[in-house]
N, CA, C and O of each residue as an XYZ file, in Angstrom:
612
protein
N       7.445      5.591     -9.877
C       8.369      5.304    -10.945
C       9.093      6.578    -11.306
O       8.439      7.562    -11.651
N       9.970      6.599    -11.266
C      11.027      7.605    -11.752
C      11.943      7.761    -13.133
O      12.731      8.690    -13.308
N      11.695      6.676    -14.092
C      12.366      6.395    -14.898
C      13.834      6.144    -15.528
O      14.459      5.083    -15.538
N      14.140      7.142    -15.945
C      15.580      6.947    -16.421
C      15.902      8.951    -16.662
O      15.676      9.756    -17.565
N      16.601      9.021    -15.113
C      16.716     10.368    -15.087
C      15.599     11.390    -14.596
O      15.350     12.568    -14.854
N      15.112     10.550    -13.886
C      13.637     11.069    -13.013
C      13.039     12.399    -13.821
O      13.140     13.607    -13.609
N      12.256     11.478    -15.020
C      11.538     12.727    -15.504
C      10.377     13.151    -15.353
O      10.029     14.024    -16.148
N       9.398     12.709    -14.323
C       8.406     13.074    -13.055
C       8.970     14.616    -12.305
O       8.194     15.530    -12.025
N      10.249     14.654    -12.100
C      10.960     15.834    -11.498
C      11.427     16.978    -12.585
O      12.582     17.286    -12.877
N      10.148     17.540    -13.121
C       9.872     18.432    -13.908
C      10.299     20.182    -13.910
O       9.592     21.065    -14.396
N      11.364     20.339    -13.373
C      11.574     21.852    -13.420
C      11.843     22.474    -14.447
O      12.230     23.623    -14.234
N      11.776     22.086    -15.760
C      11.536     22.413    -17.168
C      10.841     21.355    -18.268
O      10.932     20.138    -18.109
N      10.342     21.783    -19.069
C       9.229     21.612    -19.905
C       8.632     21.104    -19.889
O       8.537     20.246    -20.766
N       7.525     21.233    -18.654
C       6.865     20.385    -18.216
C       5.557     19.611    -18.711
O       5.087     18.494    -18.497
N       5.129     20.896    -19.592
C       4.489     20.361    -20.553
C       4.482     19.135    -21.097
O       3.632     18.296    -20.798
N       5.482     18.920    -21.988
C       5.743     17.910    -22.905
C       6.188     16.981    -21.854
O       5.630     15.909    -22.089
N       7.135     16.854    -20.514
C       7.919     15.884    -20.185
C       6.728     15.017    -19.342
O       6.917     13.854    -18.984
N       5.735     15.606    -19.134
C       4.352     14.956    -17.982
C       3.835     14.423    -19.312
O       3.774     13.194    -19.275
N       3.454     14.921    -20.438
C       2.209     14.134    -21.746
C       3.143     12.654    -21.799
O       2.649     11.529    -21.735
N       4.860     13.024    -21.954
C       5.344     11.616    -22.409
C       5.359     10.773    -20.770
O       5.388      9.542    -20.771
N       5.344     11.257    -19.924
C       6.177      9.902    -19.045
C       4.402      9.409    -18.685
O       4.171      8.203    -18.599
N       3.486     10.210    -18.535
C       2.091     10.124    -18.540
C       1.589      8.637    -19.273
O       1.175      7.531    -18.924
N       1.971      9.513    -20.726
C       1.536      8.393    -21.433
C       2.374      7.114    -21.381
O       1.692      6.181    -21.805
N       3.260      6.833    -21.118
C       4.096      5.786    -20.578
C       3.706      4.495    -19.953
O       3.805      3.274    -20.065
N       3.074      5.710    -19.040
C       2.320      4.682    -17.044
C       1.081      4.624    -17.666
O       0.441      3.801    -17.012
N       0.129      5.204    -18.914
C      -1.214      5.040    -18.585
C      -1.804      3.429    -18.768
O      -2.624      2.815    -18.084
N      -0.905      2.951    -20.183
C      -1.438      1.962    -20.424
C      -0.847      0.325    -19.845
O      -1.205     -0.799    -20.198
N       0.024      0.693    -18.990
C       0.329     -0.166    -17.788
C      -0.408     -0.319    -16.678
O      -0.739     -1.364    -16.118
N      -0.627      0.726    -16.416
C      -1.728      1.074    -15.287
C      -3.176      0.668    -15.631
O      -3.831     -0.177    -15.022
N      -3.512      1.266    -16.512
C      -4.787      0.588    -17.046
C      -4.947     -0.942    -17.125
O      -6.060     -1.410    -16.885
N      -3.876     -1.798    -17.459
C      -3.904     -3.347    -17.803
C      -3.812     -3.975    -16.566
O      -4.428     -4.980    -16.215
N      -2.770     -3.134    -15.737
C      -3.261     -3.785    -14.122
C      -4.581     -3.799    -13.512
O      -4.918     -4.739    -12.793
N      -5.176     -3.035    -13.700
C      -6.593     -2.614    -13.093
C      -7.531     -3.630    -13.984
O      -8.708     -3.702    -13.633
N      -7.275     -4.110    -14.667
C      -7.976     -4.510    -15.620
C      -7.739     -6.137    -15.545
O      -8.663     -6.936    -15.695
N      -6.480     -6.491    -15.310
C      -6.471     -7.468    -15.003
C      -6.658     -8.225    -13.449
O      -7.134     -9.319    -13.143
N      -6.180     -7.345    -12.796
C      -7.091     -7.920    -11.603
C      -8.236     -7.839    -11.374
O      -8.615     -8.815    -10.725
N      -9.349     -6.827    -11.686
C     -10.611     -7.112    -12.077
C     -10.730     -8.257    -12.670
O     -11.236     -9.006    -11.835
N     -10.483     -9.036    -14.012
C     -10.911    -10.206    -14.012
C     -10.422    -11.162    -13.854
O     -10.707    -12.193    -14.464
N      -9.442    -11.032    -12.867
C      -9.025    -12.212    -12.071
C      -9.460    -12.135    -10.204
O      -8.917    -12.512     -9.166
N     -10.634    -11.478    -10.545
C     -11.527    -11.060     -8.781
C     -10.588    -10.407     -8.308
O     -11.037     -9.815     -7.326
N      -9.070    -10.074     -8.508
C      -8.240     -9.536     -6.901
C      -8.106     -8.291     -6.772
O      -7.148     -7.818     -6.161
N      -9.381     -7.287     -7.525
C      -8.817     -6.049     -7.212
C      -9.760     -5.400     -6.159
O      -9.674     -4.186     -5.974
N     -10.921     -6.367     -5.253
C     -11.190     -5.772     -4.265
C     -10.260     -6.068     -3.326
O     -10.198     -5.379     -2.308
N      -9.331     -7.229     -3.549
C      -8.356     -7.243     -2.309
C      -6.719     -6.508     -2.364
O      -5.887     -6.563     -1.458
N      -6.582     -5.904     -3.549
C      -5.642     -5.092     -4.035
C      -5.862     -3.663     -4.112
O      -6.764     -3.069     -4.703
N      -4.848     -3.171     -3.385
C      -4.883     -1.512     -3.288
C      -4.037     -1.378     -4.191
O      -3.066     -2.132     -4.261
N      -4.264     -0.323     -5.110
C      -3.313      0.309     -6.364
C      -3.562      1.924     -6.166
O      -4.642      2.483     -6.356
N      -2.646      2.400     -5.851
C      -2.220      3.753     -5.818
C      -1.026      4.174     -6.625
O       0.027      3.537     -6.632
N      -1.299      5.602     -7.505
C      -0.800      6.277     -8.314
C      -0.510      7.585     -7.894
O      -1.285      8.488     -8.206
N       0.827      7.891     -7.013
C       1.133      9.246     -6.529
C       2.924      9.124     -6.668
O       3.795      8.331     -7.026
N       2.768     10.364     -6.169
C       4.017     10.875     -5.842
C       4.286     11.569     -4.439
O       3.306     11.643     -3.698
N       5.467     12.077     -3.988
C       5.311     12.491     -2.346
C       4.739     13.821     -2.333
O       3.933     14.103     -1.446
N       5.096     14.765     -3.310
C       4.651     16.308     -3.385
C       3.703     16.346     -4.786
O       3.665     15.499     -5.678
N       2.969     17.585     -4.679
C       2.487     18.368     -5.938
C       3.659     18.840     -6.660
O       4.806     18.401     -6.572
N       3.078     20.105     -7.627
C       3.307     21.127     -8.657
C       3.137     22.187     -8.317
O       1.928     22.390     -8.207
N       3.841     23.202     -8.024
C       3.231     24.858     -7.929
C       2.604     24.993     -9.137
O       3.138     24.552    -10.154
N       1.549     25.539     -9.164
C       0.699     26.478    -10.460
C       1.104     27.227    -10.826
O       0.444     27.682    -11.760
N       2.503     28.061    -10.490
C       3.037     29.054    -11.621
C       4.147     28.179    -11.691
O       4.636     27.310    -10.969
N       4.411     28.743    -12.910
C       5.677     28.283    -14.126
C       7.132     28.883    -13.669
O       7.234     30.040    -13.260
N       8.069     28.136    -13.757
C       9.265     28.686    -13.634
C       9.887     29.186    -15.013
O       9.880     28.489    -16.027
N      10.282     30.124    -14.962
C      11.092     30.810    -16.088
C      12.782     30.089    -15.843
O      13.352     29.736    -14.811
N      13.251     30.077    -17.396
C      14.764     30.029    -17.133
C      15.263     31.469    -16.792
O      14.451     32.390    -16.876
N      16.679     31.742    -16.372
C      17.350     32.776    -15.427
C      17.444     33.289    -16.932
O      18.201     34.252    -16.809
N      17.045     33.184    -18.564
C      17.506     34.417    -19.103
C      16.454     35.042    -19.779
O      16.573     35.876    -20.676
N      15.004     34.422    -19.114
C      13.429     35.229    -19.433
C      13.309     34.363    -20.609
O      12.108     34.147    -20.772
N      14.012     33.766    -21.506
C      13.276     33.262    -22.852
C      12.307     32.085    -22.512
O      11.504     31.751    -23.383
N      12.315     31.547    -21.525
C      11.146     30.388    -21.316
C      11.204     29.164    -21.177
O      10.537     28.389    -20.492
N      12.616     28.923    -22.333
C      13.056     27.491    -22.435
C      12.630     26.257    -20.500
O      12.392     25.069    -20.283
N      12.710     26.987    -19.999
C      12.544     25.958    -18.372
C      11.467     25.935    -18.565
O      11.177     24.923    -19.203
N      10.761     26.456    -18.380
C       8.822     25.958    -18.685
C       8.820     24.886    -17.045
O       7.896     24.149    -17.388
N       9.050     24.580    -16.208
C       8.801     23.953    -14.993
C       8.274     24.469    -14.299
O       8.076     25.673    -14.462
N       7.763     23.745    -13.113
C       6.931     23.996    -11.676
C       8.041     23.450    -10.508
O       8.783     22.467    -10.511
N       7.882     24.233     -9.782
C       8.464     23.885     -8.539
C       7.564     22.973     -7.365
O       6.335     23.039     -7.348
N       8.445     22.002     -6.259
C       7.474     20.747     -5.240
C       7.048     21.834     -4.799
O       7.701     22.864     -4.627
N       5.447     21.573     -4.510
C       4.378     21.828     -3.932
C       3.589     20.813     -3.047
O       2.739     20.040     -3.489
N       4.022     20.922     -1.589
C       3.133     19.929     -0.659
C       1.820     20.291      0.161
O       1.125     19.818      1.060
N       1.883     21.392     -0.659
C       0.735     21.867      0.151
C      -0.944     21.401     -0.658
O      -2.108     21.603     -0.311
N      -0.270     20.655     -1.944
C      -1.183     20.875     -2.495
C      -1.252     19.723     -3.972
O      -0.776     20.026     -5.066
N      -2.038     18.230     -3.629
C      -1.201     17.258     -4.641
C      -2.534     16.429     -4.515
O      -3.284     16.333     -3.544
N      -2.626     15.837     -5.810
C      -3.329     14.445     -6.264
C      -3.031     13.405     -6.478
O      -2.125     13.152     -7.272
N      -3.726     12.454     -5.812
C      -3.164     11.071     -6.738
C      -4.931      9.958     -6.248
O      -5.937     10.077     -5.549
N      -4.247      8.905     -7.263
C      -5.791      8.208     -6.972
C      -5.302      7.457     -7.101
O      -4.258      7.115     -7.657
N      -6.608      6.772     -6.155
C      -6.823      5.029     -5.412
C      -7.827      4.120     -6.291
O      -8.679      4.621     -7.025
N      -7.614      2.568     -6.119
C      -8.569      2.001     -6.919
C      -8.463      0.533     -6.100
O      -7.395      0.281     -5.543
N      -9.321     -0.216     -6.042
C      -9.182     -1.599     -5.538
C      -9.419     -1.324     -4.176
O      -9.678     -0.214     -3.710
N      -9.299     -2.582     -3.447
C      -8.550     -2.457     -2.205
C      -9.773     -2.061     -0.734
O      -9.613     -1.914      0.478
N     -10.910     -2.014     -1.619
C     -12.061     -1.082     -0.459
C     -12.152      0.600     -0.839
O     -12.568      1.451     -0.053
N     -11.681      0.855     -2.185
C     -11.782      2.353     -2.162
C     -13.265      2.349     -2.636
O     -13.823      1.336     -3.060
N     -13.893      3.653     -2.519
C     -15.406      3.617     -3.329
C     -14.500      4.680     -4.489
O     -13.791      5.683     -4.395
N     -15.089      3.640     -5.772
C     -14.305      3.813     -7.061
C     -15.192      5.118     -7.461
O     -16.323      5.136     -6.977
N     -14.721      6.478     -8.488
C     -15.581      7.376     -8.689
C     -15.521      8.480     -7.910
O     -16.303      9.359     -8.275
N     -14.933      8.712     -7.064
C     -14.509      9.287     -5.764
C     -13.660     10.158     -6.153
O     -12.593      9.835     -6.677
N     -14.241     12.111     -5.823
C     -13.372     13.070     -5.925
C     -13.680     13.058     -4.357
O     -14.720     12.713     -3.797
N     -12.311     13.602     -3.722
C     -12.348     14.091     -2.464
C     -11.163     15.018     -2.193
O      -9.942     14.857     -2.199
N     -12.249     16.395     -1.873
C     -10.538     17.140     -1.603
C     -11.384     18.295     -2.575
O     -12.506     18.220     -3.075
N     -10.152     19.606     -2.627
C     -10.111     20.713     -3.624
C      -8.990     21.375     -3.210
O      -8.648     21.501     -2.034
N      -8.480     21.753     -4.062
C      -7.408     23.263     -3.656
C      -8.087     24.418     -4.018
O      -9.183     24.501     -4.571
N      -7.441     25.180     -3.707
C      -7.976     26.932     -3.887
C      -7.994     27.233     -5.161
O      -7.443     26.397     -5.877
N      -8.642     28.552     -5.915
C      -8.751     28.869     -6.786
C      -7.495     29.061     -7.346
O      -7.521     29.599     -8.453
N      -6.352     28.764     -6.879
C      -4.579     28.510     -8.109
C      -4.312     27.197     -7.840
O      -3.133     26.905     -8.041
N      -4.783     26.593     -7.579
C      -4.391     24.938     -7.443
C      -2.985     24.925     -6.244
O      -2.130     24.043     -6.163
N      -3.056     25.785     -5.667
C      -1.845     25.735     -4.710
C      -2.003     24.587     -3.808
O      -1.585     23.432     -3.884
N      -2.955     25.411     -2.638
C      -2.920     24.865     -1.337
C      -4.475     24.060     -1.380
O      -5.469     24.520     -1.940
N      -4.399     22.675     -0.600
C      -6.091     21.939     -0.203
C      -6.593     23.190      0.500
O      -5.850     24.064      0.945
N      -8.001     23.198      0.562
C      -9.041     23.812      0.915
C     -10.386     23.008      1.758
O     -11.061     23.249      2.759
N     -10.332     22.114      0.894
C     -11.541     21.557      1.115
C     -11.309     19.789      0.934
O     -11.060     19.002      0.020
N     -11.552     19.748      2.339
C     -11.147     18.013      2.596
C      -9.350     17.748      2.683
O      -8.755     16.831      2.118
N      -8.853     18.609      3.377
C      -7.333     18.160      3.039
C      -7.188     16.955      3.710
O      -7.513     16.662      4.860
N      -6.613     16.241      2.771
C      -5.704     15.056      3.858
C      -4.082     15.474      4.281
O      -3.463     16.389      3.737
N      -3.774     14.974      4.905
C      -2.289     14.886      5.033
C      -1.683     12.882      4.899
O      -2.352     11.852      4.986
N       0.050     13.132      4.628
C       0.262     12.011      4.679
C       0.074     10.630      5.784
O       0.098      9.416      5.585
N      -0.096     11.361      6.864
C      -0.302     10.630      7.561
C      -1.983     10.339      7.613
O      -2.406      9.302      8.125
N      -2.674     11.114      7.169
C      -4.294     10.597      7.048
C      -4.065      9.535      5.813
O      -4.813      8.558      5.795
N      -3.161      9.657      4.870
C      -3.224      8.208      3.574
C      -2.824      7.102      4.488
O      -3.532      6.105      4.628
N      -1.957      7.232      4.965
C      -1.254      6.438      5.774
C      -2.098      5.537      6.461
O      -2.296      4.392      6.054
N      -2.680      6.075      7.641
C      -3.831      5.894      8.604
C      -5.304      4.795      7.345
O      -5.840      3.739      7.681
N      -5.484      5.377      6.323
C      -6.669      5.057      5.535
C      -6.464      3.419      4.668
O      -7.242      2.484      4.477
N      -4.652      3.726      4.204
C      -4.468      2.933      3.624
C      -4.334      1.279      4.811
O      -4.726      0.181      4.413
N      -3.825      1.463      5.968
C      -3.697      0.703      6.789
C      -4.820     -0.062      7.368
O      -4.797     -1.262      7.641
N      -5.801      0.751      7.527
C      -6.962      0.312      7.766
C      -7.533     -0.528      6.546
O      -8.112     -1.594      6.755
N      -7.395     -0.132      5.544
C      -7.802     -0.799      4.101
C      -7.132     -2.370      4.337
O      -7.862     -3.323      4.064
N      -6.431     -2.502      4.592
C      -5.254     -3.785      4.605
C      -5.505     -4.579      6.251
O      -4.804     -5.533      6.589
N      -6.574     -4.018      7.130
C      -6.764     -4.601      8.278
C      -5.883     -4.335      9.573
O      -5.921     -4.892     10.669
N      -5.137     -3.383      9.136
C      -4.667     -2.876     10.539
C      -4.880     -1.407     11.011
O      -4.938     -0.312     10.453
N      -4.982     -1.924     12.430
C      -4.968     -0.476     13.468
C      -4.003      0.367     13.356
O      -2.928     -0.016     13.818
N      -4.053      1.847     12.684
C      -3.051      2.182     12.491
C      -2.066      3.048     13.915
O      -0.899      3.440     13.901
N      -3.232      3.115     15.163
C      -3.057      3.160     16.553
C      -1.971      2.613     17.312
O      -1.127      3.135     18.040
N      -2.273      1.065     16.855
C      -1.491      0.546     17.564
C      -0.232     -0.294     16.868
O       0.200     -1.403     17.184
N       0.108      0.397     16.060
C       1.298      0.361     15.015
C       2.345      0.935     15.495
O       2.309      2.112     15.139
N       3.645      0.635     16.380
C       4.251      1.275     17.127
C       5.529      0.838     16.440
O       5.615     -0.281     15.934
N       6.734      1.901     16.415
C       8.226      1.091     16.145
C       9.245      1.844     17.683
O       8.866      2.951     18.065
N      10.118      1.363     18.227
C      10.450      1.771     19.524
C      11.999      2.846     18.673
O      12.777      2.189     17.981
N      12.210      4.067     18.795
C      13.455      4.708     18.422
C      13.979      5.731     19.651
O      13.211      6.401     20.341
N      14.940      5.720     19.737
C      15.597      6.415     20.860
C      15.133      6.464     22.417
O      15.484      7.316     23.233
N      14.342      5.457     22.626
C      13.924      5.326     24.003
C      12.597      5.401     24.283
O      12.190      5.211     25.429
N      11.709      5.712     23.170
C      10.151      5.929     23.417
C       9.412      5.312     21.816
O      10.066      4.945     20.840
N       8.413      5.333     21.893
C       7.382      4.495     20.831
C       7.286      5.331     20.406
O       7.251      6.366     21.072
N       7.183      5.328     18.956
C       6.182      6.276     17.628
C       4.999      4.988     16.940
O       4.961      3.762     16.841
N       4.307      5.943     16.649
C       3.231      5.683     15.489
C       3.600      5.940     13.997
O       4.011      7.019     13.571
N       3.464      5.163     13.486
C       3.656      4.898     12.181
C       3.048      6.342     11.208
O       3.419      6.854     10.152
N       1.764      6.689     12.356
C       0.659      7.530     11.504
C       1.180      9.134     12.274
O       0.764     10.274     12.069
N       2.337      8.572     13.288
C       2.057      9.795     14.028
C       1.111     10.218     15.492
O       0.894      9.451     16.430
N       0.717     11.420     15.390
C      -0.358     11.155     16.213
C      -1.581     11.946     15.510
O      -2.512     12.278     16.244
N      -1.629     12.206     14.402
C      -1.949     13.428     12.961
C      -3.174     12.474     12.207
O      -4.253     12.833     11.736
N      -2.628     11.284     12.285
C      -3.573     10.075     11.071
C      -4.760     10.258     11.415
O      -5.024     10.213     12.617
N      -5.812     10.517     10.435
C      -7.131     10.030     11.000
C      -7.771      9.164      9.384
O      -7.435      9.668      8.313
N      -8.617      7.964      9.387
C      -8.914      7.603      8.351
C      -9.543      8.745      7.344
O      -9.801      9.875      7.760
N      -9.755      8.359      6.040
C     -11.058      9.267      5.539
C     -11.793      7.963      5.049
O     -11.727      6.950      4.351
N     -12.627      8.808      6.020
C     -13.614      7.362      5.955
C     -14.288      7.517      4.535
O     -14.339      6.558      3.766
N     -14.757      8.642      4.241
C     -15.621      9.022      2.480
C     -15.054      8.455      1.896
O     -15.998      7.881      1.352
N     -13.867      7.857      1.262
C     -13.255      7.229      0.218
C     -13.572      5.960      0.353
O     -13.756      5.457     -0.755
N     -13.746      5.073      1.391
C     -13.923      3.617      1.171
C     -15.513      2.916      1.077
O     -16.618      3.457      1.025
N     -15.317      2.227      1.078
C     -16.601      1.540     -0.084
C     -17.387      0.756      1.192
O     -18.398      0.088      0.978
C-alpha cells in the first residue's frame, strides 16, 4: 500500500511518517488475520506484509544541516517483513542483520528464496515454473530460489 503520495517512501521524517501510515495498516491487518482465523481460511491464506527494499540505519540530513529531512535511504541489503497463514510456522524470527541493521548476516534470504517459499506454500514447483522471453526459458525463481524450509509449519 502506498497511500496517497507514497508515504512508506520516507526520505524525511521518518519518524512520525512510519508511527502514522503504521498505525493506519495495523488495525486492518489485524482484522484480516482475525477474521480468517474464524472463518478456518487462514491456514489456506498467505498474508504477507512487506515492501521491495529496507531502510538504511543512518539518517539523512537535509542539504542545510538543520535536520528537518530526518529520512533513510532504500536499503536491499537488508529488510523485514512477516508472514502469517498459508503454512507459515506462526512465531517465527528468521534472519538477522549486522550490528547497524544494514546488511542480513544470519539466514539471509533473497527475493527469489520468498519467491521459491511462497510458491511452494500455494503447491507449486517453483522449478518448473518457466515463462519463454527472447528465445530461451526463465524461471520465475531464477536459478537463486531455494525454499526456507524453517518458516513453514
Amino acid at each position: 500500500w502506498h497511500g496517497n503520495m507514497q508515504p512508506w517512501d520516507s526520505h524525511s521524517n521518518i519518524k512520525e511518517t512510519h508511527r502514522t501510515v503504521a498505525n493506519q495498516c495495523d488495525q486492518g491487518l489485524a482484522a484480516l488475520i482475525i477474521d480468517l482465523k474464524q472463518r478456518g481460511l487462514l491456514d489456506e491464506t498467505l498474508v504477507l506484509c512487506t515492501g521491495e527494499f529496507g531502510r538504511t540505519p543512518s539518517v539523512e540530513m537535509d542539504q542545510g544541516g538543520g535536520g528537518a529531512a530526518q529520512g533513510r535511504d532504500h536499503n536491499h541489503w537488508g529488510f523485514s517483513l512477516w508472514m502469517a497463514g498459508g503454512g507459515i510456522k506462526g512465531g517465527t524470527t528468521y534472519g538477522a542483520t549486522d550490528e547497524f541493521g544494514f546488511k542480513a548476516v544470519e539466514n539471509p534470504v533473497s527475493i527469489h528464496d520468498l519467491h521459491a517459499t511462497m510458491l511452494h506454500l500455494m503447491g507449486f514447483d517453483h522449478e518448473k515454473l518457466t515463462y519463454r522471453y527472447a528465445g530461451r526459458d526463465f524461471r520465475l525463481t531464477d536459478v537463486f530460489g531455494e525454499i526456507v524450509r524453517e518458516i513453514i509449519s
